[in-house]
C-alpha positions in Angstrom: 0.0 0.0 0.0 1.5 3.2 -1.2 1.6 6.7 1.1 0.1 10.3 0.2 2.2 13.2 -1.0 -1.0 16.2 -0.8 0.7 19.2 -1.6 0.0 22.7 -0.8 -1.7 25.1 -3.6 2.6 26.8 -4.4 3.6 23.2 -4.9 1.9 21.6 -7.3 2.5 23.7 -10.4 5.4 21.6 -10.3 3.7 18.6 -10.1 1.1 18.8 -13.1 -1.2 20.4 -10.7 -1.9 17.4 -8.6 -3.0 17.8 -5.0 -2.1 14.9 -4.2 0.9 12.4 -5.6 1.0 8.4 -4.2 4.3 8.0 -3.0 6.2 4.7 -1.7 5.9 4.0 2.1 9.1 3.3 3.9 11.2 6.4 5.3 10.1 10.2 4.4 12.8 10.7 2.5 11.8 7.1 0.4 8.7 8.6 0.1 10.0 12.0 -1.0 12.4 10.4 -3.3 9.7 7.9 -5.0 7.7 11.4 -5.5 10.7 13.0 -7.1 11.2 10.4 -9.7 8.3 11.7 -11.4 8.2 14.9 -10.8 11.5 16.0 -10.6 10.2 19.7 -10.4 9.0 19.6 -6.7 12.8 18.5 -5.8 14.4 22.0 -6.1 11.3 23.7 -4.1 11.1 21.1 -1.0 14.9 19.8 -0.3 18.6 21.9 -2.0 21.4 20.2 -3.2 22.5 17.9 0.1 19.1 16.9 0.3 18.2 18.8 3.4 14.6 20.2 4.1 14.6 23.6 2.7 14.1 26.4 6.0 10.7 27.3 4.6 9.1 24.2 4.6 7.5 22.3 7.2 6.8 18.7 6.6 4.2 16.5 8.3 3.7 12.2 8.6 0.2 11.7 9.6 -0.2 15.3 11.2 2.9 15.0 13.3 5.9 16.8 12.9 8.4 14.9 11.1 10.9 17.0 13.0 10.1 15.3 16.1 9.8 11.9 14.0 13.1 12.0 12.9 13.4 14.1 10.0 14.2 12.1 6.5 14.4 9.0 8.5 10.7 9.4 9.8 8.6 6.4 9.3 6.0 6.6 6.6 3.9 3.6 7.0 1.4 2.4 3.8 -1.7 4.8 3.9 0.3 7.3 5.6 -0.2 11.1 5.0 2.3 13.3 4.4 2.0 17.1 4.0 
């Protein structure tokens, strides 16, 4: 069972103007990668070059946090919810 990617209205003209983008469960940045693969746009405006969460965006696994989850290395479970 895959996770969900929704994205926030200044995201997804980079992502064909989905809301929402099925991702691969595992770790967030699994999930983030998987989402990348596609839509290689959304890349440059969530993480830079060393793959670090860019300092103007908050990222969330099932309304949590991922911060406090771990960061990249938060668990995304199948179903999961990331925004």
């Amino acid at each position: 069972m895959s996770a969900v990617l929704r994205l926030q209205q200044p995201f997804r003209r980079f992502a064909a103007g989905l809301r929402e983008i099925e991702v691969d469960p595992g770790s967030l940045r699994q999930a983030l990668q998987s989402a990348f693969e596609i839509h290689w746009g959304l890349e440059r405006q969530i993480v830079d070059r060393d793959f670090g969460v860019r300092s103007f965006v908050r990222l969330f696994v099932d309304g949590q946090d991922s911060e406090e989850l771990g960061g990249l290395d938060a668990p995304v479970a199948g179903g999961a919810s990331i925004t």
